[in-house]
N, C-alpha and C positions, 0 to 999 in steps of 0.2 A: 719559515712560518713558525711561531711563537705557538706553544700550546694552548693559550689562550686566542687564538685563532685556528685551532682545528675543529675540522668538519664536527667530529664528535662536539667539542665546546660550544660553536653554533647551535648545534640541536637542542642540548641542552637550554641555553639561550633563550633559543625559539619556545619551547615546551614550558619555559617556567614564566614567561609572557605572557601565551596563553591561557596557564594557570590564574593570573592574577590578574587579566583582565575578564575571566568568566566569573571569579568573584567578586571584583568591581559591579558587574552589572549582576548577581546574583540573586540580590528579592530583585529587582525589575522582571528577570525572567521566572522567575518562583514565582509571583503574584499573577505573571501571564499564564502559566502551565494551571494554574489551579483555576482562576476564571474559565477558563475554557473548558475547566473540569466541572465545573460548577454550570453553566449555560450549556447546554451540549446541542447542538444545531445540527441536522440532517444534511445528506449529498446534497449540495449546491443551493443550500439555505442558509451556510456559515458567514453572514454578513460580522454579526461582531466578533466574530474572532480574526477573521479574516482584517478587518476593522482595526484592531488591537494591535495585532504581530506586524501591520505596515505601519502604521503609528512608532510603533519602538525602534522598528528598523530606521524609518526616515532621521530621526531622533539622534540617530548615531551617524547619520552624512549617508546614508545608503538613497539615491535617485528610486523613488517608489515607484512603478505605473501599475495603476488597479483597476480591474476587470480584464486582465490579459487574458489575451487567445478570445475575446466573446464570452469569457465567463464571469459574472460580476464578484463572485467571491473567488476569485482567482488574482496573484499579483507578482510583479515582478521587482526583487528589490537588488540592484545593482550596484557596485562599490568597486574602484578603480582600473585602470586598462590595461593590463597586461595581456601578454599571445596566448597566455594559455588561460581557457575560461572553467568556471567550478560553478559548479552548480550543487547548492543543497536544496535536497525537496522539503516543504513543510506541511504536513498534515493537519487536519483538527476538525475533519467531520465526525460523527457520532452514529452508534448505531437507534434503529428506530426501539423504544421502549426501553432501553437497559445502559442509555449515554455511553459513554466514552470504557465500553468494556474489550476495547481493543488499544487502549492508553495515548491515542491520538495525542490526548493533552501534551505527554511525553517526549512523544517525535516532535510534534512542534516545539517543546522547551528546549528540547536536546539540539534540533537545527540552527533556533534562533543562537542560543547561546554560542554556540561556535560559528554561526556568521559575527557575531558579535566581537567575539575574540581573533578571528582572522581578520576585521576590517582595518584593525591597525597597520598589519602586514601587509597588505597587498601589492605597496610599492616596492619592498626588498623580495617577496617572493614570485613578482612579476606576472601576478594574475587577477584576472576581473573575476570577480567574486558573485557570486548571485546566488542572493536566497527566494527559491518560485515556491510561491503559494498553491498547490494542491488540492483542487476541493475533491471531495467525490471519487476518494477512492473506496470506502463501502460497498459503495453501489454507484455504476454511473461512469465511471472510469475516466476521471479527470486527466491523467497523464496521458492516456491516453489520445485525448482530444486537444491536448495543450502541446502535445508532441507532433500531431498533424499542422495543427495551426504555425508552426513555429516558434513557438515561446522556450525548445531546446534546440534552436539555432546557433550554431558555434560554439556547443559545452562539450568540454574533452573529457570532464567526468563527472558524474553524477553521484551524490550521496545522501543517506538517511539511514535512519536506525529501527528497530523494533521489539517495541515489547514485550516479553513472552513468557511464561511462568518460572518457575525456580526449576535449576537441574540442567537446563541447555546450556550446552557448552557457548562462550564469547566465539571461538574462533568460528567465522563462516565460509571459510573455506569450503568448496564441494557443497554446499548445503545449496539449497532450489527452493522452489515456488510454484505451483501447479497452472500449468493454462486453465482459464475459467470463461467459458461458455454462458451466458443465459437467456432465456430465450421464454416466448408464452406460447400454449399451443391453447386454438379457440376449436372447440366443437359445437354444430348447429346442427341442431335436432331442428323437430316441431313439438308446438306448444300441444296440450290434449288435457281434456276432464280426468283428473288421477282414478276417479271412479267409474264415472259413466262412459267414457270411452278411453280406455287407452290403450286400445291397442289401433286409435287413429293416431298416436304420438312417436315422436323418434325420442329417444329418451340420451339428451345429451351428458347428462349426470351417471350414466351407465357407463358412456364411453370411456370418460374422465374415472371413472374406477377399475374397469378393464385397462387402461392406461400405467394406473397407479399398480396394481396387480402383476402386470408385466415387468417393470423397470424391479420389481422389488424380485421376482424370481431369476430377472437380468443379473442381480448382484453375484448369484452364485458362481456365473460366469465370466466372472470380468477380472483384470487383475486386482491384488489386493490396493495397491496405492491409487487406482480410477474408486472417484468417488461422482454418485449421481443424489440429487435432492429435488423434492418436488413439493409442493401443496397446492391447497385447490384455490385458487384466487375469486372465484365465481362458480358459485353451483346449484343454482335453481334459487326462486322466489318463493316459494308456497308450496307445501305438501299435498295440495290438490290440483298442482298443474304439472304435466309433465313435463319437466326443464329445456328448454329449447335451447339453451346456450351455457355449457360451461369454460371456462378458465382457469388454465393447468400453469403456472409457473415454474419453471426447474432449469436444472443446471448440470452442468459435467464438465469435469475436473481430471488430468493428467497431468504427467511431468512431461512428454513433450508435445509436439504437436501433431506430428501422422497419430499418435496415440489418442488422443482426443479427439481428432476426426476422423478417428473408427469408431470412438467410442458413441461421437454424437450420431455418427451412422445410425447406430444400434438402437440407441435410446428415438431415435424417431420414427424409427420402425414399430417402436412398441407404438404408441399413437397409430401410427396407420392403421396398426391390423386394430385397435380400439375403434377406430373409427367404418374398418371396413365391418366388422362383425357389427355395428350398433346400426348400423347405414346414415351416419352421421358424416357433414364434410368436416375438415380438417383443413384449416391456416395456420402456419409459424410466424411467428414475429419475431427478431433480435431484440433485445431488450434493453443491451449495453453492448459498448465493446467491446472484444476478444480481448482478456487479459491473458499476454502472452507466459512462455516459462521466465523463473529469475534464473541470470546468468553472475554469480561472483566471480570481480576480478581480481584476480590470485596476488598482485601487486598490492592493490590497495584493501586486501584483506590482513596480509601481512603487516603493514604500517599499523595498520587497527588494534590486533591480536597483539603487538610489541606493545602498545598503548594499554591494552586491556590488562595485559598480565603485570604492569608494570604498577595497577593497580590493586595486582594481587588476585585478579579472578583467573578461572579457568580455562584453558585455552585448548585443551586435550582437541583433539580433532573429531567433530560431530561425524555420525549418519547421516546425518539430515532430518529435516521435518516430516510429521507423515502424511501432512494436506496442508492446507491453506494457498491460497492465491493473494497476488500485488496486483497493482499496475505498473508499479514500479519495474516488472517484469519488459515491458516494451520499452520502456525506457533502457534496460540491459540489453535490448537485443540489439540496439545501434548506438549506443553509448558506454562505453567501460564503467561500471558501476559497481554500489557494496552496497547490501543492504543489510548488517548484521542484525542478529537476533538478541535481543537486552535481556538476560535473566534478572527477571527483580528479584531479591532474597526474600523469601519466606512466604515468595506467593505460590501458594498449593491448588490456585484453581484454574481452568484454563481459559483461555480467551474467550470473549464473547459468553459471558457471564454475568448476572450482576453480581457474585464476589469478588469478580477479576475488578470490573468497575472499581470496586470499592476500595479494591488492592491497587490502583490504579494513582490514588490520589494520599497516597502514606509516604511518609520520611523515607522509607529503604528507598521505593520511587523513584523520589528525587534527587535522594545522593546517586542512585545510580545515573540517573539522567544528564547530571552533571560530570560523572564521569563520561558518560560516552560521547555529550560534549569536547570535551577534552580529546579523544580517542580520535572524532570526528575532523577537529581543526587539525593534530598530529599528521592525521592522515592527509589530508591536505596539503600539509606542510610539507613532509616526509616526500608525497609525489613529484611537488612542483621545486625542490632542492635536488630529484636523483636526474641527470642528467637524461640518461636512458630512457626514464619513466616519462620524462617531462615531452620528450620528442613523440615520445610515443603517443602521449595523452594528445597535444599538438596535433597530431597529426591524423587523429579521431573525431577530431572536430564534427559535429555534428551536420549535416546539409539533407535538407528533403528531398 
């Protein structure tokens, strides 16, 4: 073997390919990350984006089908046959009132661009490639339903990236994602004259605040990393009728799952006794699906972290995060997956903001996004060349 055929010189090879085909297609995917920054569409309302990212994709030889799994902004873009299949997730729903202050636009730029750049490859690195459209992870939990359905049918590994303010380390090794619960709780009182009679009224608007009252004195109890959230969804019509029906929205949040489902024990507890002391009944509703914990795979976080640092970012070994939740999360728990965390430089505010928004759609951005592109397809590569790794993913294959 010639040095010019070692392993090492291959990779190389491989990486400066990738390189030069993410800037080949570069404004294509620059002009998509920023429309979609600019239109920002709700859980399972992202038709033009959705619209958009199959478009580019088909564009480049990639076999489109859209409305996958029953969702119409859902899509599945597939690209060559190989045994081992890769899946990248793409995001790009928006939150309500304050767009795209979770950088969706990003993850979706960052996906496409390295489906983009792996499509060349796929017949030397001997994998089917697919980039799935994602709606509704905000709220709604698209992977979730897209993973029942089958649309992660025979993927050995799963990938995406995410945005997240300045100072978090690249490397996601050990780092997680909280299970997320959410659910309505409906109180039914009786209606009553607020003046002339009420003490003929069941006063459902009491409940809903002895509710609220409890969960918050809950807090002192609970560990520090369970997190609970509530607001009133519906709470009376008129100050002279006594509320016969309020609507509690909320949620709970742990790192794993016995832990969560003590925790939502707890937190529906509060409601009962809300409801036993008011003499109101009490129904739960699910609201979405359980977004399960995130699981990093130590293989394919490494390939990333060699990527990241090679572009000179930080790669020291996190804590971990101190809340937030994926869906991306269930996808990890029967699919070997990464899901790192994207430090953009100079953003000082944190997600779900509108300065994050704002920070969201700047040059640092983008160049970073193009790097974790880069990072994204490496890892890929890097998996489906280690022989070890490649069996292994193979043989993860997904089946319901």
């Amino acid at each position: 073997m010639t040095s010019a055929d070692s392993p090492r010189s291959n990779e190389t090879t491989v990486h400066q390919r990738i390189s030069t085909s993410i800037s080949e297609r570069r404004n294509d995917v620059l002009e998509l990350a920023q429309d979609i920054h600019a239109h920002p569409e709700l859980a399972f309302e992202e038709h033009r984006a959705a619209a958009s990212i199959a478009e580019l994709l088909s564009s480049a030889g990639f076999d489109v089908e859209r409305g996958t799994s029953d969702l119409p902004t859902a899509f599945s873009a597939s690209i060559g046959s190989g045994d081992l299949t890769v899946a990248l997730c793409v995001e790009y729903d928006a939150l309500p009132g304050i767009g795209h202050a979770c950088g969706h636009n990003l993850i979706a730029g960052a996906s496409v661009a390295a489906a983009l750049a792996l499509a060349p490859l796929v017949g030397e690195l001997g994998i089917t490639l697919k980039a799935i459209g994602t709606p509704a992870e905000e709220h709604g939990g698209g992977k979730a339903l897209m993973l029942a359905r089958g649309a992660f049918d025979g993927v050995g590994l799963a990938l995406m990236v995410h945005p997240v303010q300045d100072g978090t380390s690249y490397n996601p090794a050990g780092t997680s994602a909280q299970a997320v619960g959410r659910y309505r709780a409906i109180f039914t009182g009786k209606a009553s004259h607020a003046a002339a009679a009420p003490h003929l009224g069941i006063n459902a608007g009491d409940a809903a605040t002895l509710a609220q009252v409890a969960m918050g004195l809950l807090r002192q109890q609970i560990p520090t990393d369970h997190r609970i959230a509530s607001f009133i969804a519906e709470g009376g019509v008129a100050t002279n009728i006594i509320p016969e029906r309020t609507v509690v929205e909320f949620e709970c949040r742990a790192f794993t799952l016995p832990q969560y489902e003590s925790l939502l024990v707890r937190v529906r507890n509060c409601f009962a006794g809300a409801a036993l002391a008011t003499g109101t009944t009490l129904e739960f509703e699910e609201t979405e699906p359980l977004y399960e914990p995130l699981l990093q795979d130590d293989a394919l976080a490494a390939h990333w972290s060699a990527a990241m640092e090679s572009f000179g970012k930080d790669i020291t070994p996190s804590a971990g995060l101190a809340g937030g939740s994926t869906d991306m999360g269930n996808i990890s728990q029967v699919i070997p997956s990464l899901h790192p965390w994207l430090s953009i430089p100079g953003a000082d505010a944190s997600i779900h903001s509108h300065a994050f928004t704002a920070l969201a759609n700047t040059e640092q951005a983008y160049e970073v996004m193009f790097e974790a592109a880069q990072a994204l397809a490496r890892t890929v590569a890097g998996a489906a060349t280690n022989p070890q790794q490649r069996e292994r993913f193979r043989a993860a294959a997904y089946r319901r």
